[in-house]
LOTI-404337 format. One line per 10 residues: number of its first residue (from 1); for each residue y, x, z of N, C-alpha, C. Coordinates in Angstrom, 2 decimals, m for minus. Layout:
NUM	Y/X/Z/Y/X/Z/Y/X/Z  ...;
This chain:
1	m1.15/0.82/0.00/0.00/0.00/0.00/1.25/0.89/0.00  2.05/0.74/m0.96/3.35/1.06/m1.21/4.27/1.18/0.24  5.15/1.59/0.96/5.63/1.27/1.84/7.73/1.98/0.89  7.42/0.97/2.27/9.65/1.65/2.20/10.17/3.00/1.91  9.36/3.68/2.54/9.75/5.29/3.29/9.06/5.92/1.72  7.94/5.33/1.52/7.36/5.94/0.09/8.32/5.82/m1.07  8.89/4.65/m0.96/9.88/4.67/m2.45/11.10/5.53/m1.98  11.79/5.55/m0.73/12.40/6.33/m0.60/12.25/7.80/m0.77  11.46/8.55/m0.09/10.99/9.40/m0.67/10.95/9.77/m1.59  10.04/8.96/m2.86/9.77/9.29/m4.56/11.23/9.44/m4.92;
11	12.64/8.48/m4.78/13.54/8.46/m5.24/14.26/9.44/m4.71  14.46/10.03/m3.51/14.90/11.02/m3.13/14.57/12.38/m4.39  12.63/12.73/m4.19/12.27/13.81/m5.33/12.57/13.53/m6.41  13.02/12.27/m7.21/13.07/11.90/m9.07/15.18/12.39/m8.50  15.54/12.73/m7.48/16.89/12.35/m8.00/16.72/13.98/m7.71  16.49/14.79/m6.98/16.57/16.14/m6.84/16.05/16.99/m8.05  14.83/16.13/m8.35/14.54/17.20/m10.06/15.62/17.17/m10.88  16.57/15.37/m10.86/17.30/15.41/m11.86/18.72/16.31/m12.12  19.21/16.25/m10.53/20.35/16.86/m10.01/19.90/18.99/m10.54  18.58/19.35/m10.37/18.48/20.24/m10.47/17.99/20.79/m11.60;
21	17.46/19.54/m12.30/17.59/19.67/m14.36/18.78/19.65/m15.05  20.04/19.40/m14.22/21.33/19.02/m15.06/21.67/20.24/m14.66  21.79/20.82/m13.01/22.33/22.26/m12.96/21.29/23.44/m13.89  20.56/23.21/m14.25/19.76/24.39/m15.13/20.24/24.37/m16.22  20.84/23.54/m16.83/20.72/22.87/m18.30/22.25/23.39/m18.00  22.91/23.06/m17.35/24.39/23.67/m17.42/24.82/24.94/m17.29  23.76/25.63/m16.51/23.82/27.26/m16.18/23.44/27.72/m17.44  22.36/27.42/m18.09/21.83/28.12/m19.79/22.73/28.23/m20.39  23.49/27.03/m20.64/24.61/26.44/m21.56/25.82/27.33/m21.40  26.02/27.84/m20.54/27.39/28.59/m19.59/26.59/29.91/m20.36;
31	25.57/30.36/m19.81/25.20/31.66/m20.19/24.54/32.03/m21.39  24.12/31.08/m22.16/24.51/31.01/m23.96/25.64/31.39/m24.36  26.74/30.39/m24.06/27.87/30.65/m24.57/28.79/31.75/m23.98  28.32/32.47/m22.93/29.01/33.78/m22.71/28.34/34.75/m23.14  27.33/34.72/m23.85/26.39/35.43/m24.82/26.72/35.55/m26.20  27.12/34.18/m26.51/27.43/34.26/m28.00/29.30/35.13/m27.88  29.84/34.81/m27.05/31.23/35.56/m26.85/31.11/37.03/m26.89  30.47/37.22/m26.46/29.77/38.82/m26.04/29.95/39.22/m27.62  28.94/38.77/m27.85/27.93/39.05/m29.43/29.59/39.35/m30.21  30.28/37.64/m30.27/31.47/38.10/m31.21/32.48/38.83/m31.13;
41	32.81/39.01/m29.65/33.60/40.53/m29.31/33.13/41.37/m30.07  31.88/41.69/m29.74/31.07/43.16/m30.04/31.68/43.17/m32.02  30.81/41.82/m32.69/31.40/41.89/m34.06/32.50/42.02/m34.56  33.91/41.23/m33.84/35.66/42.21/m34.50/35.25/43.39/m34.17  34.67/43.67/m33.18/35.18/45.24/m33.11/34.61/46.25/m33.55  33.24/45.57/m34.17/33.02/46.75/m35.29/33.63/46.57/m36.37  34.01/45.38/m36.99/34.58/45.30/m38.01/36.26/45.88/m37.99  37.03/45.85/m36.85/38.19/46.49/m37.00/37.93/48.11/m37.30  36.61/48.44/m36.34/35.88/49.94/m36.80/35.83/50.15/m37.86  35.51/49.41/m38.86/34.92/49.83/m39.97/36.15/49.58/m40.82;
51	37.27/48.82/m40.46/38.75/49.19/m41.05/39.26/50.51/m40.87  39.39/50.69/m39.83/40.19/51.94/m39.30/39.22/53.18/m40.61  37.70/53.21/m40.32/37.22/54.12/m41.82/37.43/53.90/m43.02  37.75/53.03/m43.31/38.28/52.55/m44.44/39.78/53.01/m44.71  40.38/52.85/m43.76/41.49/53.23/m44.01/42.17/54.92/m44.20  41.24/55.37/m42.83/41.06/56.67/m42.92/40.34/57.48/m44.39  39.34/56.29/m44.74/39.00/57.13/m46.30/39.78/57.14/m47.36  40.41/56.05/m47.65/41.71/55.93/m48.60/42.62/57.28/m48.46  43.14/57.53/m47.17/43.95/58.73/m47.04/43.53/60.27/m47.32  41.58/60.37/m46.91/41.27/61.31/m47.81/40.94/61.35/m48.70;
61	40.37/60.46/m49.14/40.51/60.13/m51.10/41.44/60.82/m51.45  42.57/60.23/m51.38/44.58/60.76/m51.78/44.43/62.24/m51.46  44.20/62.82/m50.20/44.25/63.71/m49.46/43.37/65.24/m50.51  42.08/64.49/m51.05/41.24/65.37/m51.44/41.75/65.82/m53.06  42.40/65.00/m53.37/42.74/64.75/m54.85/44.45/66.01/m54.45  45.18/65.59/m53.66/46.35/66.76/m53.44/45.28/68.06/m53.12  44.53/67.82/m52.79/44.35/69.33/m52.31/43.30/70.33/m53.72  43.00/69.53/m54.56/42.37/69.85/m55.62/43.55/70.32/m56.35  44.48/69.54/m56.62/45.65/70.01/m57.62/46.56/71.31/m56.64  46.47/70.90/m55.41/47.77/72.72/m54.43/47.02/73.56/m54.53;
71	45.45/73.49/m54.35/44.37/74.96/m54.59/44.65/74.89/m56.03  44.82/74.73/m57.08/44.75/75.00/m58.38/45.91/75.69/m58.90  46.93/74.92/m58.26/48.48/75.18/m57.74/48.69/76.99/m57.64  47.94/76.74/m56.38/47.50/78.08/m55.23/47.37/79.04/m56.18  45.98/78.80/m57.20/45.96/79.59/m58.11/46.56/80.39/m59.09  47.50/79.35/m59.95/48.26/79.85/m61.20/49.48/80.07/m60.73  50.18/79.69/m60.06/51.37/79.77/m59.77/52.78/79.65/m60.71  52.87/80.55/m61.22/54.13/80.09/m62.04/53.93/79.72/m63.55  52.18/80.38/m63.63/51.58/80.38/m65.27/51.27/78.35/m65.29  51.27/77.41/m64.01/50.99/76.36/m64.24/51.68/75.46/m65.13;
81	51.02/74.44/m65.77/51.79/73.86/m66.80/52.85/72.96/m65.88  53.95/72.59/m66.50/55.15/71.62/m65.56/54.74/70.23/m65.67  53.20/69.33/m66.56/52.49/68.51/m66.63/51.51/68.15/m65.26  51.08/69.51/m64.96/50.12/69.45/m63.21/51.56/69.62/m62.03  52.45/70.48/m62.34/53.24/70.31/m61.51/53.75/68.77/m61.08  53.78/68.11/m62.09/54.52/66.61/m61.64/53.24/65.62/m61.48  52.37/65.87/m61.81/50.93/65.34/m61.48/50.75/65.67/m59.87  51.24/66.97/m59.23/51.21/67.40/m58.02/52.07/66.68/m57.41  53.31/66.68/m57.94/54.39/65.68/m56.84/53.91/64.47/m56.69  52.99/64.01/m58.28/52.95/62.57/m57.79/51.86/62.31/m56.83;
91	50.78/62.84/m57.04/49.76/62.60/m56.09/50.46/63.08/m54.69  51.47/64.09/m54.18/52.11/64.45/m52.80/52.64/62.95/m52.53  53.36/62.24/m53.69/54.36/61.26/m52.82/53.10/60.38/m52.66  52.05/59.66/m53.25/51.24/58.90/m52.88/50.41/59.40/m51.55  50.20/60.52/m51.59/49.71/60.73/m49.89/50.70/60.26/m48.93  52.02/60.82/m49.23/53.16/59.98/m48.32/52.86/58.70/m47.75  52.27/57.85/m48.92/52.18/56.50/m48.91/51.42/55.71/m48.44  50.46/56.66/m48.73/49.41/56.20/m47.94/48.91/56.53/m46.50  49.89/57.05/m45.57/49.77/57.66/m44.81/50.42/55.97/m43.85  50.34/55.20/m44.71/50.63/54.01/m44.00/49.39/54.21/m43.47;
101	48.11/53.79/m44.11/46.84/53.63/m43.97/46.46/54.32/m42.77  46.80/55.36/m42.27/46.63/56.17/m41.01/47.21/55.42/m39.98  48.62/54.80/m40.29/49.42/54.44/m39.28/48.64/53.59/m38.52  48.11/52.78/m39.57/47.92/51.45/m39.66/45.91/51.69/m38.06  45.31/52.65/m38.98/44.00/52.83/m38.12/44.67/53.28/m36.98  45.68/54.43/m36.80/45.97/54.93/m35.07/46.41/53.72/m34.45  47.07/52.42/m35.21/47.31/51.34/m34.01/46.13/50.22/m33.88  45.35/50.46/m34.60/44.08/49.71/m34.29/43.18/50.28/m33.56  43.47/51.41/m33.43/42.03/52.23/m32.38/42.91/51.95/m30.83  44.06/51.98/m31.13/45.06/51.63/m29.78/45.06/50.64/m29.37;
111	44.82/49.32/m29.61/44.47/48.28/m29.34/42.85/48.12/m29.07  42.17/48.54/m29.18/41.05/48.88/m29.33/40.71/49.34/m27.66  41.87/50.54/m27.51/41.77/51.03/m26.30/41.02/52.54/m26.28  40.80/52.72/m27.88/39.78/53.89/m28.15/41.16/55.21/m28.15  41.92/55.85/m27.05/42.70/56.45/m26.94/42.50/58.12/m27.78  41.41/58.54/m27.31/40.77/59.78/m27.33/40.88/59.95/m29.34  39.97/58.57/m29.87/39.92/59.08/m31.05/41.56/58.97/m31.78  41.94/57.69/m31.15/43.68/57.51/m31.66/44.31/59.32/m32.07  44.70/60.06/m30.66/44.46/61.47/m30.48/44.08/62.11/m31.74  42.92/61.78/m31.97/42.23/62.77/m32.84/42.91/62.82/m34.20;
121	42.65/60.99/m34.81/43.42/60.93/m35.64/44.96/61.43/m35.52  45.62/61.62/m35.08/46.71/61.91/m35.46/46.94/63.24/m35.25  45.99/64.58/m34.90/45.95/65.19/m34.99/45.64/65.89/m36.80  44.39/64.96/m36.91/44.14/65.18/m38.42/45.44/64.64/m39.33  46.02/63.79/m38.72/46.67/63.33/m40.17/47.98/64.70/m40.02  48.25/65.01/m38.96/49.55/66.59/m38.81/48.77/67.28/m39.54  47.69/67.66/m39.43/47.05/68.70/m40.18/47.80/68.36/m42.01  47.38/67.36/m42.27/47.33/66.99/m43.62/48.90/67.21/m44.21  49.47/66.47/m43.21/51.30/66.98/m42.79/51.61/68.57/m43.20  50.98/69.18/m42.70/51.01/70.55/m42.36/50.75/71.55/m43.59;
131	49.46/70.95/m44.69/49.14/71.39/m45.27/50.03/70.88/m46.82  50.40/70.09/m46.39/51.71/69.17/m47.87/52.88/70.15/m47.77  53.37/70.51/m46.11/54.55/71.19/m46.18/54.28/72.62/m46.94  53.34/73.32/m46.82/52.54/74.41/m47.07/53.08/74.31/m48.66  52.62/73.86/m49.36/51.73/73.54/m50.84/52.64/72.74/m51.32  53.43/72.86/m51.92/54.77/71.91/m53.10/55.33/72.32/m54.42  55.29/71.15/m55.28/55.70/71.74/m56.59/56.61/72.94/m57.01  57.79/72.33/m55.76/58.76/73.63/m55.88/58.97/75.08/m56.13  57.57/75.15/m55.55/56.77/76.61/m55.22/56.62/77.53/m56.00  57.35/78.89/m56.18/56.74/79.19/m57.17/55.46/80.36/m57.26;
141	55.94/81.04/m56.23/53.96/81.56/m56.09/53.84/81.61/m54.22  52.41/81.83/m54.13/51.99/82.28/m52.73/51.81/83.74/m52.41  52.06/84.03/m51.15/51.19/85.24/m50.91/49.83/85.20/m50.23  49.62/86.62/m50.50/47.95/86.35/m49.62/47.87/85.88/m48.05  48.76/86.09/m47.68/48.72/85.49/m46.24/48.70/83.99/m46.24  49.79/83.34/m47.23/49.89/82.21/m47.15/48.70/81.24/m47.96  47.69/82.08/m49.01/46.60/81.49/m49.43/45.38/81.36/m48.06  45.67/82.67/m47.55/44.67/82.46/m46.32/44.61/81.48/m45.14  46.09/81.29/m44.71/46.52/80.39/m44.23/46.22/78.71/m45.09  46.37/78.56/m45.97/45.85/77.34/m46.57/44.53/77.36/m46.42;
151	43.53/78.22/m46.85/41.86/77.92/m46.45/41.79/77.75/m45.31  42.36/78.40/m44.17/42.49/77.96/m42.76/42.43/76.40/m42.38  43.28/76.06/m42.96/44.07/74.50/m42.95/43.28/73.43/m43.05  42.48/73.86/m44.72/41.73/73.23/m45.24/40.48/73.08/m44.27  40.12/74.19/m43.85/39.07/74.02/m43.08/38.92/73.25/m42.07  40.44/73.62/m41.14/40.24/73.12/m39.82/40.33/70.82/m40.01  41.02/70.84/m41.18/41.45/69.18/m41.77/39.67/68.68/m41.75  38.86/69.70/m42.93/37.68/69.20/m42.51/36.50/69.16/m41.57  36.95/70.12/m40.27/36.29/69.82/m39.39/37.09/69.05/m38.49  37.99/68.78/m38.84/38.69/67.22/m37.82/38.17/65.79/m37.90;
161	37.96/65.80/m39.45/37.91/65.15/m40.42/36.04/64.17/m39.94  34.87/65.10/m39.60/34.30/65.42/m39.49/33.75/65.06/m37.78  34.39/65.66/m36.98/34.61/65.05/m35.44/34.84/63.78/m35.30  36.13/63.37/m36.22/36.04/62.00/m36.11/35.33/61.30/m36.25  34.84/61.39/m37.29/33.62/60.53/m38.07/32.62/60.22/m37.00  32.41/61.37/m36.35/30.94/61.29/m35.24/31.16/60.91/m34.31  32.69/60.74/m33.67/32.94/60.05/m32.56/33.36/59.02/m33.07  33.49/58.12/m34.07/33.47/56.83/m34.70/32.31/56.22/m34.38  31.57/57.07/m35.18/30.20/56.15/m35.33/29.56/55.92/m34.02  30.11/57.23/m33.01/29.26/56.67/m31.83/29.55/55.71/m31.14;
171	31.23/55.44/m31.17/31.61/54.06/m30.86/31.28/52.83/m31.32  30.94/53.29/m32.58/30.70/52.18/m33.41/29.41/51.44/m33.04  28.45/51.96/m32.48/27.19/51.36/m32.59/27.48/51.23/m31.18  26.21/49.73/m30.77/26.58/49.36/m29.27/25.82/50.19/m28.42  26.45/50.54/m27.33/24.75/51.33/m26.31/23.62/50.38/m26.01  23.07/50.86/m26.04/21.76/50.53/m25.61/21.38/50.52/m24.32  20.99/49.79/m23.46/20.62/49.33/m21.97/19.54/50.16/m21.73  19.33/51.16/m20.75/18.37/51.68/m20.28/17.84/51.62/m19.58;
C-alpha cells in the first residue's frame, strides 16, 4: 500500500534529479561555450599571426629585390647603366613604402602583447633602414670597407630575419598541456 510519506518521498527524489539535471545541463552549456571562446581567441590570433608574416614577407620581397640591384650596384659602380640606376631608386622608394607593412605588423604584435618579437621586428626593419642609407643611386663607387660593411648588414638582416621567423612560429602554434 502506497502511503503519504511514500509519495512524498518519490516527489522529493523526481524533484532533486530534476533540479540536479538542469544544474548539469547548465554547467556543460557554460563550459562549452567558454570552450568554444577559447578555441576562437586562439583562431584571431593566429590569423592576425599569420598577417603580421605576411606582411613582414611583402617587405622582404621589396627588401630582397633592393638588395639584388645595391649588390649589383656595389659591383659596377660608375660603369652601371643610368637604366638600373633609376630601377634602383625605384625599387628604394617602394621599400619606403612598404615599410608601411612593417608598421602595420609591429602594431599588431603590440596588441597582441607579443612585446619581445615587436622588439625584434623593429630591430630588423633599422637594419633594412641602415642598409638603404648605405647603398643609393647617388653613389658613385664603394670602398672595400664599405662593401664589407654591406655583407655584414646583409648578413646580420638575414639572421634577424630568421630569429624572427622561429620565434613566430613558436608563438604561433598553441602549447601543448603536459
Amino acid at each position: 500500500m502506497v502511503t503519504l510519506e511514500m509519495v512524498d518521498a518519490g516527489v522529493k527524489v523526481a524533484a532533486g534529479m530534476l533540479v540536479s539535471g538542469l544544474f548539469f545541463w547548465w554547467y556543460l552549456r557554460r563550459h562549452t561555450s567558454l570552450d568554444q571562446k577559447v578555441v576562437e581567441d586562439l583562431r584571431k590570433r593566429r590569423e592576425l599571426m599569420e598577417q603580421v608574416a605576411n606582411n613582414v614577407g611583402r617587405v622582404h620581397h621589396v627588401y630582397q629585390q633592393y638588395l639584388s640591384l645595391a649588390t649589383e650596384f656595389a659591383r659596377y659602380g660608375q660603369q652601371w647603366p643610368k637604366s638600373r640606376r633609376d630601377e634602383l631608386t625605384r625599387v628604394g622608394q617602394e621599400l619606403v613604402t612598404v615599410f608601411h607593412d612593417l608598421t602595420e605588423a609591429e602594431s599588431t604584435l603590440l596588441l597582441l602583447g607579443e612585446k619581445k618579437l615587436e622588439r625584434a621586428l623593429r630591430i630588423y626593419g633599422a637594419k633594412i633602414v641602415n642598409l638603404r642609407r648605405q647603398v643609393h643611386a647617388e653613389k658613385h663607387q664603394f670602398s672595400g670597407e664599405e662593401l664589407h660593411t654591406l655583407d655584414e648588414v646583409k648578413r646580420e638582416i638575414a639572421q634577424l630575419r630568421e630569429s624572427f621567423f622561429d620565434a613566430l612560429s613558436t608563438r604561433y602554434m598553441p602549447r601543448r598541456a603536459a
